[in-house]
C-alpha positions, 0 to 999 in steps of 0.5 A: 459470505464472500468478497471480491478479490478484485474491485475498481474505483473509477477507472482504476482496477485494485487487486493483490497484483495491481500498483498501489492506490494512492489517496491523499485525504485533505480532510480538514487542511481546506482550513474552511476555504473553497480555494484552498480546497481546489488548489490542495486537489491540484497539488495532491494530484501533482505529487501523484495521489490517485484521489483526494479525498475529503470528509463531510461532517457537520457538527451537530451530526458528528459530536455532541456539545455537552457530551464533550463539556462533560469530559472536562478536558480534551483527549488525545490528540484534540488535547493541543486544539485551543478551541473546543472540539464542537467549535473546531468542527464547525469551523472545518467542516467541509461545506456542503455546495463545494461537493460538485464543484470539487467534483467537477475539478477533480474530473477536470485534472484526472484525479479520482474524488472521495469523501468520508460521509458522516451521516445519512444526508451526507451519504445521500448527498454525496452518493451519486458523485463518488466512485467508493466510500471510505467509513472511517474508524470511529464508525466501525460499530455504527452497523445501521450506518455502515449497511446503508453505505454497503446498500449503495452498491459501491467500493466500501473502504473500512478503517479499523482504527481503535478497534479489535478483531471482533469490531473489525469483523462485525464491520466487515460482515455488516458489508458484506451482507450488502456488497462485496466490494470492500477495502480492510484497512489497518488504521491507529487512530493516534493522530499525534504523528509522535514517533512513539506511536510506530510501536503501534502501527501494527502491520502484522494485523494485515497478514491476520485479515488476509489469513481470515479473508483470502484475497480481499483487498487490504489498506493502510490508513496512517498517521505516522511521520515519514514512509516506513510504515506505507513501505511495510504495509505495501511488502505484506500486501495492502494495496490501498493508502490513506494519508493526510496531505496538506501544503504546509505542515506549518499551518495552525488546524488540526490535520496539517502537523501530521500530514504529507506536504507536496514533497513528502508525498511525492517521495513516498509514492517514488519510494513505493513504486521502487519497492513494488518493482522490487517485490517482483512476482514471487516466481524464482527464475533468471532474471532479464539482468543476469543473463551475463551474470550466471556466466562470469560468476558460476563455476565449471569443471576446468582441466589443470593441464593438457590432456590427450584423447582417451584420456581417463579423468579423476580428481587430480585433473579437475578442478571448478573455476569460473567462467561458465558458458552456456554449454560447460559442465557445471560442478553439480557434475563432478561425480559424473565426470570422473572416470569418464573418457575424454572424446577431444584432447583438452589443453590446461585451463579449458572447460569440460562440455558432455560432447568431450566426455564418454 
């Protein structure tokens, strides 16, 4: 099976050289209203994401009521929701006539639109508005779901929360028996936003996928406060963020504590084109920015005092001192220089160049 090392979602081109791709995932910080909606997409675009990104779910397409009566008690992070996890579901779920008109404002102020479908009608629905789909962690096993999103022929964004190495391949493969568009993300499915949970983020596993799939296009979907986590997964070479944004991490609803506000958005995206400047190309060379540099800091063999024509230089004469211009003998010369003849008299302090020695 193989990959493409390059991808594009709408007109942006992803790969291991590019800027990295920002998606704010408003996911459920809509709070159910149409309008906050629209002004989170203009926000989110404001503060620099590349592409907001919603999810289409509904209740009874996503969870099952007695199955979560039957646990007893919420798990995780749905342990602080005061309602039940059908009920808060129902009342966060995107709502599916704004999917055009959402579109549409996302065309209208350049920013990419995308969604996370969590059925077969949803895909089908939001199929032909989208520029790529991203399969969220706890689908990662549901293969039929995953084939049928792989078959649509466009980008297939994969987190890979809450799951192991073979679950992650198992996913992959199901993709790329279809598609060869495709974004491995890294993802810790503790929504918590507990600093706790940065021992869990495990970025290592990026460099595990890009040893298994060479070239592939890597992401990170996280959930953690502040930037470190994206700064990290940026350096081992993830191209694709996902966070949460919202307006005011304020807000009662399930998203908001953990996601990125305006400001918060907005650093992390400055503090991520400051680190991809910082990373460079990998190539060892002088830089633009030290042409001045090389020669007031490095050394070059300098005579201690006047010296005649013909004269015969040992170690007593010599001696490495900086400045180094251009055309001066540096010290990796030195064992060269001794016994030679000098074809120019030289006064005390003055550096050695090859036409004055023979």
């Amino acid at each position: 099976m193989r990959w493409n090392s390059s991808i594009r979602i709408a007109g942006t081109t992803i790969d291991s050289c590019s800027p990295s791709y920002f998606i704010a995932d408003i996911a459920a910080n809509h709070d159910g209203d149409f309008e906050r909606a629209k002004a989170l997409v203009h926000l989110a675009k404001e503060a620099g994401a590349d592409c907001a990104k919603f999810q289409h779910f509904l209740p009874n397409k996503i969870v099952s009521q007695k199955g979560f009566d039957s646990l007893k008690t919420n798990m995780a992070h749905q342990a602080a929701w005061e309602k039940s996890v059908v009920d808060v579901y129902d009342q966060y779920h995107f709502r599916r006539d704004w999917t055009a008109p959402l579109k549409e404002e996302c065309d209208k102020i350049g920013i990419d639109f995308m969604t996370t479908p969590y059925d077969f009608e949803a895909l089908e629905e939001v199929a032909p508005l989208v520029p790529a789909f991203k399969i969220g962690s706890g689908d990662v096993t549901w293969h039929k779901f995953i084939e049928q999103v792989a078959k649509q022929g466009k980008p297939v964004l994969i987190a890979t929360g809450a799951a192991d190495m073979e679950d992650s391949v198992q996913a992959v493969e199901t993709v790329l028996r279809h598609n060869p568009n495709i974004v491995l993300f890294q993802c810790n499915t503790n929504y918590t936003g507990s600093l706790k949970n940065f021992r869990y983020v495990n970025l290592n596993v990026l460099r595990a996928f890009a040893l298994r799939y060479p070239g592939m296009v890597l992401g990170l979907s996280d959930h953690t406060p502040g930037h470190s986590a994206v700064l990290g997964a940026v350096t081992l070479g993830a191209r694709v963020i996902e966070k949460h944004f919202t307006d005011d991490n304020s807000r009662i609803g399930p998203d908001h504590s953990f996601a990125l506000n305006p400001v918060t958005w907005r650093e992390m995206v400055h503090a991520t084109r400051e680190l991809e400047l910082a990373l460079g190309d990998g190539v060892k060379r002088f830089e633009d920015n030290e042409s001045e540099t090389v020669i007031v800091q490095r050394r070059s063999i300098r005579v201690k005092g006047d010296l005649p024509v013909g004269h015969i230089l040992d170690a007593d004469d010599l001696e490495c001192l900086r400045p180094c211009p251009a055309d001066a003998i540096d010290p990796r010369h030195w064992d060269t220089v001794l016994g030679k003849s000098l074809t120019n008299a030289k006064q005390a302090g003055e550096y050695l160049s090859w036409p004055d020695v023979e």
